[in-house]
C-alpha positions as CSV (number, residue, x, y, z in Angstrom):
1,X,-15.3,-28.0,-31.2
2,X,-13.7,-26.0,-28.2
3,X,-11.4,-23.5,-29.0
4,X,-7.5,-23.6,-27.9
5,X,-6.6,-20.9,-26.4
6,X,-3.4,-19.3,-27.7
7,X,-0.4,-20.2,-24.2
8,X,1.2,-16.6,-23.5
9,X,4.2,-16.1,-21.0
10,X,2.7,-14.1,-18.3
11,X,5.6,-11.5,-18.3
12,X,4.7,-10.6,-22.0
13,X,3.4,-7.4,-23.0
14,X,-0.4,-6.8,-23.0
15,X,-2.0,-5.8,-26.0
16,X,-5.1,-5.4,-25.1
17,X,-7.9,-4.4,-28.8
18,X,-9.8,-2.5,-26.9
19,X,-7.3,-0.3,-25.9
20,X,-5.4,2.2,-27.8
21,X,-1.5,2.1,-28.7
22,X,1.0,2.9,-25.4
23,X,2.4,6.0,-26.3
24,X,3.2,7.2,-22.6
25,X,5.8,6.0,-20.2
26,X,3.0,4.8,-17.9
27,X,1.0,3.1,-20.8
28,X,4.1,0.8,-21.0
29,X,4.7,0.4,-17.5
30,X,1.1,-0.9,-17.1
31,X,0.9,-3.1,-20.1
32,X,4.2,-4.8,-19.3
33,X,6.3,-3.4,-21.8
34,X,8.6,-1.7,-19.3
35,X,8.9,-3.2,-15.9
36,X,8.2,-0.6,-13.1
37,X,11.0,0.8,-10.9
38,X,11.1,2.4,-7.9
39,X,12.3,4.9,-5.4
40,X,12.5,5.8,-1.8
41,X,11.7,8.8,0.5
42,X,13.8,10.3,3.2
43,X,15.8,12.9,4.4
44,X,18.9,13.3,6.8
45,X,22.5,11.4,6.8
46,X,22.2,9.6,10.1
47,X,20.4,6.7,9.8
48,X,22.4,4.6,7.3
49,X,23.3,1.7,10.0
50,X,21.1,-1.9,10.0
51,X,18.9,-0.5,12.9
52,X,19.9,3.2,12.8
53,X,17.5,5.6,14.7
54,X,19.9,5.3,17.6
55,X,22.9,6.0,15.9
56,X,23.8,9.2,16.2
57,X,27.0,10.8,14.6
58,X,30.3,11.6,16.7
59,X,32.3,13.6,14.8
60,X,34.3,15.9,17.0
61,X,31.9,18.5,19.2
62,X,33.9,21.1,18.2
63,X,33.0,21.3,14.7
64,X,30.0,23.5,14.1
65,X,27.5,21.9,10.9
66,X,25.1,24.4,10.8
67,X,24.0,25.6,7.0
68,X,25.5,22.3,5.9
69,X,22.7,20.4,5.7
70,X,24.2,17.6,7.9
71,X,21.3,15.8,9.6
72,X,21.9,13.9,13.3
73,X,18.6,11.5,12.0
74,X,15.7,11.1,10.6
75,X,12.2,12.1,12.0
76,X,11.4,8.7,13.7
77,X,8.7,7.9,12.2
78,X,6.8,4.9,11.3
79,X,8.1,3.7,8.1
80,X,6.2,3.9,5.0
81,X,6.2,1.9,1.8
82,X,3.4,2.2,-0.9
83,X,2.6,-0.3,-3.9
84,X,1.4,1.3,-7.1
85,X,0.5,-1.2,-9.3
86,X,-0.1,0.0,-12.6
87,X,-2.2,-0.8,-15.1
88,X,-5.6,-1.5,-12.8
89,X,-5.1,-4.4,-10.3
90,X,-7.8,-6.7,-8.7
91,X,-7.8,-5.5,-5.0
92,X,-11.5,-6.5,-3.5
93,X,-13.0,-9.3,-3.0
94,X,-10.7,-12.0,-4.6
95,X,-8.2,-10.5,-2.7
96,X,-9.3,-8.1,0.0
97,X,-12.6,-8.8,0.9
98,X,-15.2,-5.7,0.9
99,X,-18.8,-5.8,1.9
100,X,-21.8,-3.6,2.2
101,X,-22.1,-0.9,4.9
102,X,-21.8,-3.8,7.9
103,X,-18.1,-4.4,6.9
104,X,-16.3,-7.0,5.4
105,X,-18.2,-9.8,6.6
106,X,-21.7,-8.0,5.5
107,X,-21.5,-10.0,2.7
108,X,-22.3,-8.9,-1.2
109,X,-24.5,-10.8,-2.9
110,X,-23.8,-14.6,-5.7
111,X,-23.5,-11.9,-8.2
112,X,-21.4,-9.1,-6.7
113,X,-19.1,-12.1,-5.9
114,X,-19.0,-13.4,-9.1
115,X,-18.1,-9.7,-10.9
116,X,-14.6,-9.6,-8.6
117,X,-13.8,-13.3,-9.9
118,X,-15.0,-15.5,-7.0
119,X,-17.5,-18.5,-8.4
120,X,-20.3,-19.4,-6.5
121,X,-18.8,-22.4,-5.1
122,X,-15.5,-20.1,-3.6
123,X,-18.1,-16.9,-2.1
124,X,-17.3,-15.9,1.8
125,X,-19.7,-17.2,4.3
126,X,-18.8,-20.7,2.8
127,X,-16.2,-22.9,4.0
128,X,-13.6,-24.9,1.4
129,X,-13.2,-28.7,1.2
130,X,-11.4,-29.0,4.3
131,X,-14.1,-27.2,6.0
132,X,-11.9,-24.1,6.6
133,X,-14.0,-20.5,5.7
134,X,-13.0,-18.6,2.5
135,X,-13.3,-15.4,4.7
136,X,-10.1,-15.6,6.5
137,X,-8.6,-13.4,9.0
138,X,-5.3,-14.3,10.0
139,X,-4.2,-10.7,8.6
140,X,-6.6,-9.3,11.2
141,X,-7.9,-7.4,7.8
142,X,-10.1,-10.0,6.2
143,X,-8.4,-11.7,2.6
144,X,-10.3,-14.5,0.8
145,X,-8.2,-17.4,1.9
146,X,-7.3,-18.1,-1.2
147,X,-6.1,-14.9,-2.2
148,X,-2.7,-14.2,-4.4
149,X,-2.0,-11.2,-2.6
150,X,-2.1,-13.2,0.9
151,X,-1.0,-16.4,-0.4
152,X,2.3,-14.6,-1.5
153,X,2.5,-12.7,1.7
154,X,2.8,-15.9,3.6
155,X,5.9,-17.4,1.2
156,X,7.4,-14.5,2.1
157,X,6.7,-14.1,6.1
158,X,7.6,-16.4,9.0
159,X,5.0,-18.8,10.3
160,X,2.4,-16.7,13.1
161,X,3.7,-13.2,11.7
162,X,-0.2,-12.5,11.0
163,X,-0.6,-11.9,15.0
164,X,1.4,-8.4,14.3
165,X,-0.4,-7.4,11.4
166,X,-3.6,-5.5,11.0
167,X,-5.3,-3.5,7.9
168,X,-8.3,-1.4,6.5
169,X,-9.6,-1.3,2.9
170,X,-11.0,1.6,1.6
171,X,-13.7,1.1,-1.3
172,X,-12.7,4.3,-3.7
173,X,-12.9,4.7,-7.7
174,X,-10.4,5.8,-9.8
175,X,-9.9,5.7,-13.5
176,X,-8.7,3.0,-15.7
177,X,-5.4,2.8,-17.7
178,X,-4.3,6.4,-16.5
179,X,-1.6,8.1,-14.8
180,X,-3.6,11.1,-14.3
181,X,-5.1,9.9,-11.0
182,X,-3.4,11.5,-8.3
183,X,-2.9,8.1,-5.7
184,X,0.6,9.0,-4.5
185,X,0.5,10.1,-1.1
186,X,4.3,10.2,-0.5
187,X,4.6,14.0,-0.5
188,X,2.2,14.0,2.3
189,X,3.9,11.3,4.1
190,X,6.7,13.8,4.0
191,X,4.4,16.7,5.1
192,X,3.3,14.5,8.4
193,X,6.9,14.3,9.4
194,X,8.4,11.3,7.6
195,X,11.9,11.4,7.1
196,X,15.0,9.9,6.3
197,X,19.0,10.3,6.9
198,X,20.0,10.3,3.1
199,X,16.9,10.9,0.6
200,X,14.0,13.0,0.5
201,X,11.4,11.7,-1.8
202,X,11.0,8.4,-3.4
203,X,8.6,7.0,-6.6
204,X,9.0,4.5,-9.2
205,X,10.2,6.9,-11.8
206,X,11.6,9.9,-12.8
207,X,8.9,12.3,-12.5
208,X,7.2,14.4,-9.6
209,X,5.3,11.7,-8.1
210,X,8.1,9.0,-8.6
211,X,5.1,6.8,-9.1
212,X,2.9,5.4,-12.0
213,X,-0.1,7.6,-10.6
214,X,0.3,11.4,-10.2
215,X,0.2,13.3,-6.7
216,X,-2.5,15.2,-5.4
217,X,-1.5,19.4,-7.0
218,X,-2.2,20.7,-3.0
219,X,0.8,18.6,-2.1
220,X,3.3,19.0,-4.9
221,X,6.2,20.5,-3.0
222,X,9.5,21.0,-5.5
223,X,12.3,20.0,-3.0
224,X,10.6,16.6,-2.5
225,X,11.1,15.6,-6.2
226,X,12.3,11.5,-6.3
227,X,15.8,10.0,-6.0
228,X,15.8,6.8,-8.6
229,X,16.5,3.7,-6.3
230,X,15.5,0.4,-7.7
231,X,18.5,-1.8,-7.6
232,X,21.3,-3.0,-4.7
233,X,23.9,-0.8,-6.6
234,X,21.3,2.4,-6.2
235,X,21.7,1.7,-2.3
236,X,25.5,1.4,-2.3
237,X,26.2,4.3,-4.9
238,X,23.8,6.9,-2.2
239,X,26.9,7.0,-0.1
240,X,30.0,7.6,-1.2
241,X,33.1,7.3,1.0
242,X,36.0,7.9,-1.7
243,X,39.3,6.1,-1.8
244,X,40.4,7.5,1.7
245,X,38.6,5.1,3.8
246,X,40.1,2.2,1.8
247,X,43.2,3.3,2.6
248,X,42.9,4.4,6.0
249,X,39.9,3.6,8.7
250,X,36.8,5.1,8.7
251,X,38.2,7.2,12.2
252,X,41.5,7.8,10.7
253,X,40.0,9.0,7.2
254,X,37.7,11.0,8.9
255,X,40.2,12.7,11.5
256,X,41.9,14.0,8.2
257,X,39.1,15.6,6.7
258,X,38.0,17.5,9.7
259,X,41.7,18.8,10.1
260,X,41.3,19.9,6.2
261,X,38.1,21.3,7.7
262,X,39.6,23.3,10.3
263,X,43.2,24.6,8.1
264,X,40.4,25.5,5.5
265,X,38.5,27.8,7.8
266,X,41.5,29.3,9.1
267,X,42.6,30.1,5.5
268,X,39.5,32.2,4.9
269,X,39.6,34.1,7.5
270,X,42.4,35.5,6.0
271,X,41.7,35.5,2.7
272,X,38.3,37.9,1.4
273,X,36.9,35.4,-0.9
274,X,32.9,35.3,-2.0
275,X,30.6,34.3,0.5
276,X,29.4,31.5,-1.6
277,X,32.8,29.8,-1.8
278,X,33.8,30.2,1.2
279,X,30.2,28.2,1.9
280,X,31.1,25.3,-0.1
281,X,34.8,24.7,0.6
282,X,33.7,24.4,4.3
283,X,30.5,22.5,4.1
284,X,31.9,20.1,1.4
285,X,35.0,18.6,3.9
286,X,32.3,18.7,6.6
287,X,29.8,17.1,4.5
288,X,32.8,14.5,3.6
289,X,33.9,13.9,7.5
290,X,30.6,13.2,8.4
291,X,29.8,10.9,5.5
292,X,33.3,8.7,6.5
293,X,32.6,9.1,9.8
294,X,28.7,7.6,9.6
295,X,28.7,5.1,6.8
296,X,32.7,4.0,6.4
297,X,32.4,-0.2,6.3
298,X,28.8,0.3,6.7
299,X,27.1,-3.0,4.8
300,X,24.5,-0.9,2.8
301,X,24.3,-3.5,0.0
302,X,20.7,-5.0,0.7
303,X,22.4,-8.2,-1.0
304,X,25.0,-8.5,1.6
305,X,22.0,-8.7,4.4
306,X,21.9,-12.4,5.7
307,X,18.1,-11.3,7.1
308,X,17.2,-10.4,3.7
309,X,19.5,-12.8,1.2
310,X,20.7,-16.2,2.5
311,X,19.8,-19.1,4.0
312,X,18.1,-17.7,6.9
313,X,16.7,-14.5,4.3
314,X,13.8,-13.6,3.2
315,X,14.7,-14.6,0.0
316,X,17.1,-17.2,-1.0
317,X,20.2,-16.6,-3.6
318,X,18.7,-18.4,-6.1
319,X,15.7,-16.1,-6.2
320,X,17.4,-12.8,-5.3
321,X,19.9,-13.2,-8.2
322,X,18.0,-14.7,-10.6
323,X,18.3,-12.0,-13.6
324,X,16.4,-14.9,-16.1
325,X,12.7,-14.0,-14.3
326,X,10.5,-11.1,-13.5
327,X,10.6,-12.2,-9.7
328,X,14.2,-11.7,-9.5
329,X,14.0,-7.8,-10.8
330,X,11.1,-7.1,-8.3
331,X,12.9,-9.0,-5.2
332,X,16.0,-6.8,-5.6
333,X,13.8,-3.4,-6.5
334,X,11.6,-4.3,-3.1
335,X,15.2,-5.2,-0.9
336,X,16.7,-1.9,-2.4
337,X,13.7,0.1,-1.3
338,X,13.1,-2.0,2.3
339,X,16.6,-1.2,3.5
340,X,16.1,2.0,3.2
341,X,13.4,2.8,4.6
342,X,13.0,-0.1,7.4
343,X,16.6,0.6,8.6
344,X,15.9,5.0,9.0
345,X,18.0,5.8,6.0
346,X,15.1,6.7,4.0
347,X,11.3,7.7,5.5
348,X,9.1,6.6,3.2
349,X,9.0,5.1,-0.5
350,X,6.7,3.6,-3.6
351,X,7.5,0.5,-5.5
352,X,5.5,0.6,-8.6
353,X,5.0,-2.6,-10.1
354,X,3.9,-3.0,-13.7
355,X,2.2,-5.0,-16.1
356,X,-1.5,-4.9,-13.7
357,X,-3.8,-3.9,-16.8
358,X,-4.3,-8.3,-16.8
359,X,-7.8,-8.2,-17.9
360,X,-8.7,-9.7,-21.1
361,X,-8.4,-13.6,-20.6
362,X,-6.9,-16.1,-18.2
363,X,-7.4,-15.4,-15.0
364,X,-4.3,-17.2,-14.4
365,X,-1.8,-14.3,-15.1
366,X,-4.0,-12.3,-12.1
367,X,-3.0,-14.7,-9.9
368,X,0.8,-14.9,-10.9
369,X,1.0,-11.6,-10.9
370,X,-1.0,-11.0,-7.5
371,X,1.5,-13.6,-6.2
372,X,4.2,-11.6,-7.2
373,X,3.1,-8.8,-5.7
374,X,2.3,-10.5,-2.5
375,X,5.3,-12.0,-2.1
376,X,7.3,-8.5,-2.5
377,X,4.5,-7.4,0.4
378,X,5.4,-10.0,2.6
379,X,9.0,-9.3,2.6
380,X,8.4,-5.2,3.5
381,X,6.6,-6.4,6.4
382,X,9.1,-9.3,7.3
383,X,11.7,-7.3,7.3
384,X,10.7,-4.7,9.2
385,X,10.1,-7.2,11.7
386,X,13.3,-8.8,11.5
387,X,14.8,-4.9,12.1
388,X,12.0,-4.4,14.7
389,X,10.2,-1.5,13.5
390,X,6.9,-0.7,12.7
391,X,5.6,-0.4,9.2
392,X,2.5,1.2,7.3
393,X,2.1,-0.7,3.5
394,X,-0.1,0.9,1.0
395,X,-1.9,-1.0,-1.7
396,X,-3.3,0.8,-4.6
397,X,-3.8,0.9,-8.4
398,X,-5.5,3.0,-11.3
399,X,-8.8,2.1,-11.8
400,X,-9.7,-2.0,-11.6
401,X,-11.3,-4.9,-13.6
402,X,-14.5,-7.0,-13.4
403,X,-15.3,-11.1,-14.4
404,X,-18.2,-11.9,-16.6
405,X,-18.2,-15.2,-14.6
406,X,-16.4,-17.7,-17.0
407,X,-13.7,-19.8,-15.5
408,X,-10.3,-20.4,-15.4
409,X,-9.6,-24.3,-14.4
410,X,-6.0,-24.2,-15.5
411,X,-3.6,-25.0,-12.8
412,X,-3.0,-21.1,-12.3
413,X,-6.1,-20.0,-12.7
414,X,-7.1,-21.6,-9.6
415,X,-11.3,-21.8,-10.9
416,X,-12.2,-18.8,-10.5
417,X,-13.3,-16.1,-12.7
418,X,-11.8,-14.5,-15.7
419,X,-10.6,-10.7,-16.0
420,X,-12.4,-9.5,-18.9
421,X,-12.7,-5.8,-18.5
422,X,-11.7,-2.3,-16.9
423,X,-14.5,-1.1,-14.4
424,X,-13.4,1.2,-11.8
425,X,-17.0,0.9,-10.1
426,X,-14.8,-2.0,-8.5
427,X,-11.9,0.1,-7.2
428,X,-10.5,-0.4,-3.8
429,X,-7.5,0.7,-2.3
430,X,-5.9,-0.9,1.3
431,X,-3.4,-0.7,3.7
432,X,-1.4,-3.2,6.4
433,X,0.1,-1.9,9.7
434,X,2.7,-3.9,11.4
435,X,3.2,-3.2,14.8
436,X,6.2,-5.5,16.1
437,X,4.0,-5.4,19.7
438,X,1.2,-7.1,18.7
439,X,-1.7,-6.4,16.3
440,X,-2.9,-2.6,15.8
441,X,-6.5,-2.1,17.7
442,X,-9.4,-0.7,15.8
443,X,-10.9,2.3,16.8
444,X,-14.3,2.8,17.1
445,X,-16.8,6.1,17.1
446,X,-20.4,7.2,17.3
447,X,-22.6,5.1,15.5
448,X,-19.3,2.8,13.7
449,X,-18.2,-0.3,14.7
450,X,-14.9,-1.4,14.6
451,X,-15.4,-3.3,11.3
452,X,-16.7,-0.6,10.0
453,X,-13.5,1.3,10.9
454,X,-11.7,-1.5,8.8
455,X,-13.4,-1.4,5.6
456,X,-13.9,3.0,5.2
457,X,-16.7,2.9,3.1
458,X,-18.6,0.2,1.5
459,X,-19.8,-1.6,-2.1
460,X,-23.2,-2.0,-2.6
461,X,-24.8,-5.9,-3.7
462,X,-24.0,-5.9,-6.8
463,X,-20.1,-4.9,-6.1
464,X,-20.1,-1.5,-6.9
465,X,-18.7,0.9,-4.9
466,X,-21.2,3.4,-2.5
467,X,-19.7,7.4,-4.0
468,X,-21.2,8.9,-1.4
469,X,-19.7,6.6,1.4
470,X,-17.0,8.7,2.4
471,X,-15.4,11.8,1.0
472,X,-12.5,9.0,-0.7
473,X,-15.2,7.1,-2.5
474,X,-14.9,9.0,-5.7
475,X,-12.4,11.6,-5.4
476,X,-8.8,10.1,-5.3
477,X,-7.5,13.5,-3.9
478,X,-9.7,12.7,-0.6
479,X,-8.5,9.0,-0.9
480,X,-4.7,9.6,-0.4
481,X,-5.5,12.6,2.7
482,X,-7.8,9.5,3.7
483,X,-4.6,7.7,3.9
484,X,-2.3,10.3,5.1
485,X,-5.0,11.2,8.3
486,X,-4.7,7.1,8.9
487,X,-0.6,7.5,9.2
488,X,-0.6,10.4,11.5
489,X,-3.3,9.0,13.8
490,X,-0.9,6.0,13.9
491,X,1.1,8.2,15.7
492,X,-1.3,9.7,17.4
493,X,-1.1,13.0,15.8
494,X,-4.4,13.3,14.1
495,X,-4.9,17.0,15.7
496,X,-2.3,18.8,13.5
497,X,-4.1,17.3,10.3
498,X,-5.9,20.4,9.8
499,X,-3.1,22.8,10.9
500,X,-0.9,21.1,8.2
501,X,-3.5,20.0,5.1
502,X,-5.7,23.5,4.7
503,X,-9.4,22.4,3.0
504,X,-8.2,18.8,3.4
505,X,-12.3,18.0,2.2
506,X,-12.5,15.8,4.5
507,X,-14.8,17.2,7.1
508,X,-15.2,18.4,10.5
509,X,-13.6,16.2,13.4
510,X,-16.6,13.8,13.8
511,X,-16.0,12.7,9.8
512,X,-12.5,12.1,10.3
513,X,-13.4,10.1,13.9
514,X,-15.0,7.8,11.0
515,X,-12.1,7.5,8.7
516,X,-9.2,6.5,11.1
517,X,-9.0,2.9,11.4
518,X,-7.0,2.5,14.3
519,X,-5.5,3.5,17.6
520,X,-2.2,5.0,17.8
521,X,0.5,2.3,17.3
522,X,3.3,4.8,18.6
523,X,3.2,8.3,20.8
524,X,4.4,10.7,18.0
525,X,8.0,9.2,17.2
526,X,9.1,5.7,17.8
527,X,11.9,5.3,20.5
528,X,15.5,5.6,19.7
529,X,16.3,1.5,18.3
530,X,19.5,-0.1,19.2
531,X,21.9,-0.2,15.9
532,X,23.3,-3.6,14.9
């Protein structure tokens, strides 16, 4: 007699026999028994308006805000959001495709096809029953066409929005069910210029990476530790007029504070009083005048954004505000962190999802979950068209799973292979560049073609990946400078990667040729934006 399987909400904890008890923070987070957070990276004051790179402050030119730490903007870079999905998420093949050394379309064998969860019937190079080709490219970076990751994307992006978009996967192991690998490139985000107006770091918890995965030790700089942002009220409570701007206007309340500003400084220039004070009576009116001045009945409240809540949003109410689903918590941790960072006030920032360690049984909470995911993708990138900014989304997870070629037929499961195990030999990490002037060119160098500037590295037949590919194959230090040397050539800036990451291990200039995907998107800062 065939066996019932056991119905489980999707959202449920994961307890895996094979695996031993959670006992850290990031155990949970990848099992499902804490939902993941997240947090966002930036740095100045200025850029708190809708479309803010262009918004520079006008408090009175006579006031001096040197030593106050008062910034005029952020750093004008390209905007940066990472996903760390925690726990080991499918990212080749059912999703992302990867091929041998060719790229993408060099396609893996039945069998290699059949260990990332695609059937025999479902492999690229064959076309589905309305004769349309599993190996899709609407993306520009090849996604099986009936990938979750993609197939969310889409719910959340406007029809066409694929034209703008173009990506690279990068084939690279990393261990299963850990924290310890160190994916989180945000400090070197930071480190390549990224910046903000009001944070400095961002991760999806409260520790030095802000992420579910470590950072590289070479990059670990203390200043940068994470600011907590994974709700509307985290966006709102960053800035904080006081009481005075409800009473008066933002000009009037601000036109106080500098005159406290200036009687203040006139008082201690009388009175001998320790250096230190004197330092924080002045800088804190300043630091108040410009915060009234810059962000006084400034909508922050990613809620209260008709392009990202609403009729005409990215999501609607009823999705935003549901607090009875997992989607609702994720659509209001991935606004939170999207305003930010898309509108200048932060430069860039993680969203760690959890509950990816979905190996063990139906395929069919992979795909839920991919969705999920997806659909928290698609809004980054929608949005940041909507503001009209670039973007750079990074995609990884600790460690990955394999099928043993059993399938799923349930309406979720979609036929196609179960998860049954942890095998990092299946690792991949990618990345999406949205360039609001059409789609990102691929570079090309001695002896690579362009698609093998897409897919950096390669998986052998069988679906394993090729360690000595690149340097990022099997060293997750070498993958996230991989990632980091792909932002700065987006800008064109590839020169000063060896001036500002010393023994980088990633070769001599003719390597690196080979790991940049594409040409520069933008000539070292993008162009002052006009604010809404």
């Amino acid at each position: 007699m065939a066996k019932t399987r056991k119905v489980r909400h999707w959202d449920e904890p994961l307890r895996h026999p094979d695996h031993p008890r959670p006992v850290t923070r990031r155990d949970f987070v990848a099992q499902g028994f804490l939902t993941g957070s997240a947090y966002a990276l930036g740095g100045g004051v200025m850029s708190l308006f809708s479309n803010p790179r262009k918004a520079f402050a006008a408090l009175s030119g006579d006031l001096d805000t040197a030593g106050c730490g008062i910034s005029l903007g952020g750093a004008a870079k390209i905007p940066f959001i990472c996903f760390d999905l925690a726990g080991g998420a499918n990212v080749a093949g059912s999703n992302v495709l990867v091929g041998k050394e060719g790229g993408q379309m060099d396609f893996l064998s039945t069998a290699g096809y059949s260990k990332l969860g695609l059937p025999g019937d479902m492999v690229p190079g064959l076309t589905d029953a309305n004769g349309q080709p599993f190996a899709n490219t609407d993306f520009g970076l090849a996604f099986h066409s009936d990938s979750a990751f993609k197939r969310g994307m889409e719910a959340s992006m406007s029809p066409g929005r694929g034209t703008q978009l173009n990506g690279a996967i990068i084939p690279a192991r990393s261990d299963n069910d850990t924290g310890n690998n160190p994916h989180n490139p945000l400090y070197g985000i930071a480190r390549a210029g990224a910046d903000g107006s009001i944070l400095t770091l961002a991760g999806s918890e409260n520790s030095d990476s802000g992420g579910n995965s470590t950072l590289p030790a070479t990059l670990m700089d203390p200043e940068l530790r994470p600011t907590k942002v994974d709700r509307p009220s985290d966006v709102t409570g960053l800035v904080d007029t006081g009481q005075l701007v409800g009473i008066l206007s933002a000009r009037d309340a601000t036109a106080v504070m500098e005159s406290i500003y200036r009687i203040s400084e006139q008082k201690m220039g009388v009175v001998t009083a320790d250096a230190v004070l004197q330092d924080l009576v002045r800088c804190g009116y300043m630091k108040a005048a410009d915060i009234a001045e810059r962000f006084g009945g400034v909508p922050l409240d990613p809620g209260q954004d008709p392009m990202i809540v609403g009729p005409n949003g990215i999501f609607s109410d009823a999705e935003f505000n549901d607090d009875g689903s997992r989607d609702g918590r994720e659509f209001r941790k991935t606004a939170s962190i999207m305003k930010l960072v898309m509108n200048g006030f932060a430069g860039a920032a993680c969203i760690e999802m959890g509950g990816y360690d979905y190996h063990g049984g139906a395929r069919a909470e992979g795909e839920v979950k991919d969705f999920r995911a997806g659909r928290c993708m698609g809004a980054c990138i929608e949005y940041a068209a909507r503001v009209g900014v670039p973007l750079m989304m990074y995609v990884f997870s600790d460690g990955s799973l394999s099928s043993n070629g059993v399938i799923d037929n349930s309406v979720e499961g979609r036929g196609k292979g179960e998860w049954v195990s942890d095998n990092s030999s299946t690792a991949a990490a990618f990345f999406m560049v949205f360039d609001p002037n059409g789609r990102a060119t691929l570079r090309t160098s001695p002896g690579k073609t362009a698609a093998q500037h897409q897919q950096l590295g390669y998986f052998d037949a069988g679906a394993a990946v090729q360690r000595a590919a690149t340097p990022a194959a099997n060293n997750v230090n070498l993958l996230v400078n991989t990632v980091i040397l792909n932002y700065m050539a987006l800008h064109g800036e590839e020169g000063l990667f060896d001036t500002l990451f010393l023994n980088h291990g990633l070769g001599n200039t003719t390597l690196q040729d080979s790991l940049m995907a594409f040409q520069p998107i933008v000539n070292g800062i993008i162009g002052p934006l006009n604010p809404t």
